[in-house]
C-alpha positions as CSV (number, residue, x, y, z in Angstrom):
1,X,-63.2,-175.9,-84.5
2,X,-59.3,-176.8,-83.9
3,X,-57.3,-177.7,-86.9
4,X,-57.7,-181.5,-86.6
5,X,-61.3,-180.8,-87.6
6,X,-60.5,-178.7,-90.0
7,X,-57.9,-181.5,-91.4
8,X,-60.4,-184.0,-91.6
9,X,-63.1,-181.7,-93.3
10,X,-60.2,-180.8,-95.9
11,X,-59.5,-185.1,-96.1
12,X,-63.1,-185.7,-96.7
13,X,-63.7,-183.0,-98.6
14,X,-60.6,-184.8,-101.3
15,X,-62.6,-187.5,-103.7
16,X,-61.4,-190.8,-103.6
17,X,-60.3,-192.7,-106.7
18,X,-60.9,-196.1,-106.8
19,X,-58.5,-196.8,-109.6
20,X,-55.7,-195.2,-107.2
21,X,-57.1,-197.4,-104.5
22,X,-56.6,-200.5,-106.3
23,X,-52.9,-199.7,-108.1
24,X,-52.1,-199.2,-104.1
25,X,-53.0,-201.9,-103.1
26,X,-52.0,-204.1,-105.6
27,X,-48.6,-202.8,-105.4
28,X,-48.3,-203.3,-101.9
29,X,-49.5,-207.0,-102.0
30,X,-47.5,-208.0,-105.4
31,X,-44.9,-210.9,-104.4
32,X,-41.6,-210.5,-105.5
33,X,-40.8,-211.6,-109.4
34,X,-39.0,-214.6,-108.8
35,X,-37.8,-214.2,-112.4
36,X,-34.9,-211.6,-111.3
37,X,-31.7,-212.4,-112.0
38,X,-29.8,-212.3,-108.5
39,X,-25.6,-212.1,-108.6
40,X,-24.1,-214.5,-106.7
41,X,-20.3,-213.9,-106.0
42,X,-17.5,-214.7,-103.4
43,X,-16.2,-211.2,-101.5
44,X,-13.5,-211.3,-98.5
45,X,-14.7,-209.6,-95.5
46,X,-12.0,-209.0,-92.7
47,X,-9.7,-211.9,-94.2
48,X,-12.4,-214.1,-94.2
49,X,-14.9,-215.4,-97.0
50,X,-18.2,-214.6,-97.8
51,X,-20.7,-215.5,-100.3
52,X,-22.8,-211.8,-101.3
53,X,-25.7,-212.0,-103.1
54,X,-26.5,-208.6,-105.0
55,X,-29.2,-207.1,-107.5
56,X,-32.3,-208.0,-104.9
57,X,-35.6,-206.3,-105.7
58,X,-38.2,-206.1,-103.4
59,X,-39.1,-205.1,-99.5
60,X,-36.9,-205.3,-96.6
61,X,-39.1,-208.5,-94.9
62,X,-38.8,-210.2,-98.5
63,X,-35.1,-210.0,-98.4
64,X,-34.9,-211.2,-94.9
65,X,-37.2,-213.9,-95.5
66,X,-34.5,-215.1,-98.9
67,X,-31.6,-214.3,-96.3
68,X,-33.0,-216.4,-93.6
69,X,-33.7,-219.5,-96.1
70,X,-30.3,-219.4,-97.3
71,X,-28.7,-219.0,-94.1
72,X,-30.8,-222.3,-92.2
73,X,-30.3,-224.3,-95.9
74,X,-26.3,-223.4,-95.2
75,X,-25.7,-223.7,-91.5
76,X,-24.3,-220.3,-91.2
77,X,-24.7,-216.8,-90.4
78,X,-24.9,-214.5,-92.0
79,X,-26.8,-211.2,-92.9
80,X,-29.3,-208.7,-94.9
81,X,-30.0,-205.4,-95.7
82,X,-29.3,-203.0,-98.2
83,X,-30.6,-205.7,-101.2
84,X,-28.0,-207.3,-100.2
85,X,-27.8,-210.6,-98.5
86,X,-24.2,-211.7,-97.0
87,X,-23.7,-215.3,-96.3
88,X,-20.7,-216.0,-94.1
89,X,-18.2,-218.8,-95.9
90,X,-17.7,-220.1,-99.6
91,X,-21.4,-221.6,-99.8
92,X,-21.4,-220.3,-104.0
93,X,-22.6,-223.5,-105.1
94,X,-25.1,-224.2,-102.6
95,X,-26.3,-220.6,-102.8
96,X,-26.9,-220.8,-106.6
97,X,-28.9,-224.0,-106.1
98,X,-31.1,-222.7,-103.7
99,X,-32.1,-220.1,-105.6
100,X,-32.5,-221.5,-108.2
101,X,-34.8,-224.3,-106.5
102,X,-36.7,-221.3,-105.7
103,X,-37.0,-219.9,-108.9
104,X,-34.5,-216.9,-109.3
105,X,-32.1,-216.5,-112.2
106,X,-28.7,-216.3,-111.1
107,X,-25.7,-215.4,-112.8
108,X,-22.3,-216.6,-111.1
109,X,-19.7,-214.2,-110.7
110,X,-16.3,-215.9,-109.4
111,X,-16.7,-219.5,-110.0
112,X,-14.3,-221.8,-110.8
């Protein structure tokens, strides 16, 4: 008996909760709140400017997925990580519309 089996007796030996099961799960598969208030603001980045959108909470792919929609909606580039999505060129406006098309509270930092 090697310690793999050994592992495995130990792992089967453990009872499984089905409550902790669940919460697990349902965690995992929850959507992001689309009631969170993002922060939309103006930043310069090497001279030039860039619209940042901060305060983000959820998974990596979910912030991609908002970064990507902004970015094809704009025409730009632009980038995400970090809950942080960086959208190259003054698009506040724009930015603030789209999200709040898609449901997010946003609060406007730098506008005119």
């Amino acid at each position: 008996m090697d310690w793999k089996d050994k592992l495995n007796a130990l792992y089967d030996a453990v009872p499984k909760s089905e409550e902790n099961n669940a919460s697990t799960e349902d965690v995992q598969n929850k959507p992001v709140s689309k009631k969170q208030q993002l922060r939309v603001e103006l930043d310069k980045r090497n001279g030039k400017p860039a619209t940042l959108v901060t305060e983000f909470q959820g998974t990596d792919d979910e912030l991609k997925e908002l970064a990507k929609l902004l970015k094809v909606k704009c025409g730009t580039g632009g980038s995400a990580r970090g809950g942080e999505i960086l959208i190259q060129g003054d698009f506040r406006a724009k930015v603030a519309s789209i999200l709040e098309e898609e449901g997010y509270k946003v609060r406007r930092i730098n506008f005119k």
